[in-house]
C-alpha positions as CSV (number, residue, x, y, z in Angstrom):
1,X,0.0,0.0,0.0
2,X,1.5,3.4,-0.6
3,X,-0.2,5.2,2.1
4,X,3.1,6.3,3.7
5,X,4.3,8.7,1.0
6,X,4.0,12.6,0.8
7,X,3.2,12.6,-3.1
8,X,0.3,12.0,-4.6
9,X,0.0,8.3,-5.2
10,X,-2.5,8.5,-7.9
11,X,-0.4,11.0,-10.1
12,X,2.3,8.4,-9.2
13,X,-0.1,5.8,-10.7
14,X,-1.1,8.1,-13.7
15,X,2.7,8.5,-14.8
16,X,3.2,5.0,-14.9
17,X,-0.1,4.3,-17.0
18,X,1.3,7.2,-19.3
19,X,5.1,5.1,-19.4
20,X,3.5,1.7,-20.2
21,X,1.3,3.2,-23.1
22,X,4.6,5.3,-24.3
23,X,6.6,1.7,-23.7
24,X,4.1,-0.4,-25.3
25,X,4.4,1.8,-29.0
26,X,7.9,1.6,-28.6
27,X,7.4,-1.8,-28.3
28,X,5.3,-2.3,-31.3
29,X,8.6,-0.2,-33.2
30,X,10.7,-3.0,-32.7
31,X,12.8,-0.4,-30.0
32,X,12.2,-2.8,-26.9
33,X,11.2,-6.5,-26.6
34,X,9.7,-6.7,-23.3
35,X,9.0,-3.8,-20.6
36,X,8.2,-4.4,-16.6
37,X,7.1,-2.0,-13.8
38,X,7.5,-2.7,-10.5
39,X,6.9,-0.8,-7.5
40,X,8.2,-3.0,-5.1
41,X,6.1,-3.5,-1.9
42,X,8.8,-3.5,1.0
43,X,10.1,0.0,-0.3
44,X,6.4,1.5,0.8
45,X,6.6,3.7,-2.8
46,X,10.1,5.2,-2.4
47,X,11.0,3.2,-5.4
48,X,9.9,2.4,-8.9
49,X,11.8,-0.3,-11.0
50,X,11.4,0.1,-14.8
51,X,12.9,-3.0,-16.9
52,X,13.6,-2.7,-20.3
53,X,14.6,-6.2,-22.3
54,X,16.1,-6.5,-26.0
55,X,16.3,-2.5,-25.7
56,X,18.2,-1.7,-29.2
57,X,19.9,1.9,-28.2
58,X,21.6,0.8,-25.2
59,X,24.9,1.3,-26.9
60,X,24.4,5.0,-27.4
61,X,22.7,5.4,-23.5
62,X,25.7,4.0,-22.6
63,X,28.4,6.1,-25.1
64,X,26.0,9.0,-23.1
65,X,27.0,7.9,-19.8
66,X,30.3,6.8,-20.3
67,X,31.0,10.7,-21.7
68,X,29.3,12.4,-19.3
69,X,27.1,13.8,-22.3
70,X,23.7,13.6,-20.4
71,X,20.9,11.1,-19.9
72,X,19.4,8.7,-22.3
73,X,16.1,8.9,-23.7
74,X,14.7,6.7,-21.1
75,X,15.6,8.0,-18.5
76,X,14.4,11.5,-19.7
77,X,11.2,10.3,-20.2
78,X,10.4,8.3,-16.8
79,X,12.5,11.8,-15.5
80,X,9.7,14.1,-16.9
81,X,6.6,12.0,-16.4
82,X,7.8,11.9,-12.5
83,X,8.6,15.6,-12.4
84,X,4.8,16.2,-14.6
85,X,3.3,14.5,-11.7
86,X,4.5,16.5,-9.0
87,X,7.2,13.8,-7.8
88,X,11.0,14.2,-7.5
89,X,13.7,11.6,-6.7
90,X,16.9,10.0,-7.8
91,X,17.3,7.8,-10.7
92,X,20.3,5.1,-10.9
93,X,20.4,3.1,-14.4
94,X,22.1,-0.3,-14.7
95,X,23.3,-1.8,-18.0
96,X,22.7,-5.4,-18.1
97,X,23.8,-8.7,-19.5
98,X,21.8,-11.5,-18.6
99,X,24.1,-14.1,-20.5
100,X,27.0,-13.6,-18.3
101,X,29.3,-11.2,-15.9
102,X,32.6,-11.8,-17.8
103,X,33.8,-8.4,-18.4
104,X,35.3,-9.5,-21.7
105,X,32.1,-11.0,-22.8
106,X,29.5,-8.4,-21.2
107,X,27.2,-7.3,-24.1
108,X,24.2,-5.5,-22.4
109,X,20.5,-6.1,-23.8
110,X,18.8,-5.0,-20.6
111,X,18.3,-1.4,-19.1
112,X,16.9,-1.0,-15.5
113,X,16.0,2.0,-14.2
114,X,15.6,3.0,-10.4
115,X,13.9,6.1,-9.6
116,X,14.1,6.3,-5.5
117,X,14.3,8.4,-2.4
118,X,10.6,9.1,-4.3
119,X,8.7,12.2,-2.8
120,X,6.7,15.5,-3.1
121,X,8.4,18.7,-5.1
C-alpha cells in the first residue's frame, strides 16, 4: 500500500499508466522486446523499477554515460513524467547482461532503471 508517502499516489499511478502506453508503442517499433514496472512493496513507494529487455539503443545510452554527455532517452522520459506528476527523486540506471558477468564478454541487452528516495516537489 502506498499510504506512507507525501506525493500523490494516484499521479504516481497516472505517470506510470502514461510510461506503459509510451513503452508499449515503442514496443510495437521494434525499440524494446519486453517492458516491466515494478513498484516493489517492501520499499512502501520510495522506489519504482522500470525493466527494459532487448532495448536496441543501449549502446548509445551507454556512449552518453560513459561521456558524461547527459541522460538517455529513457531516462528522460520516466524523468519528466515523474517531475509532470508532482514527484522528485533519484534515478540510478544499470546496464545489463543476462548471459553472463565476464567483463570481456559483457554485451548489455537490458536497461533497468531506479527512480528512489521518491517524494513531493
Amino acid at each position: 500500500e502506498l499510504s506512507d508517502v507525501d506525493y500523490d499516489k494516484n499521479s504516481l499511478l497516472d505517470a506510470l499508466g502514461k510510461l506503459t502506453v509510451f513503452l508499449g508503442k515503442m514496443k510495437s517499433g521494434g525499440v524494446i522486446g519486453y517492458s516491466e514496472l515494478s513498484i516493489p512493496y517492501d520499499d512502501y513507494g520510495s522506489v519504482v523499477t522500470v525493466a527494459l529487455d532487448d532495448y536496441s539503443p543501449i549502446g548509445a545510452e551507454i556512449l552518453l554515460s560513459e561521456q558524461g554527455l547527459g541522460e538517455g532517452p529513457m531516462q528522460a522520459v520516466l524523468r519528466a513524467l515523474l517531475a509532470d506528476a508532482g514527484i522528485r527523486g533519484e534515478l540510478s540506471t544499470f546496464y545489463i547482461d543476462p548471459s553472463t558477468t565476464r567483463q570481456e564478454a559483457y554485451r548489455p541487452t537490458q536497461l533497468l532503471l531506479s527512480a528512489n528516495s521518491l517524494s513531493k516537489i
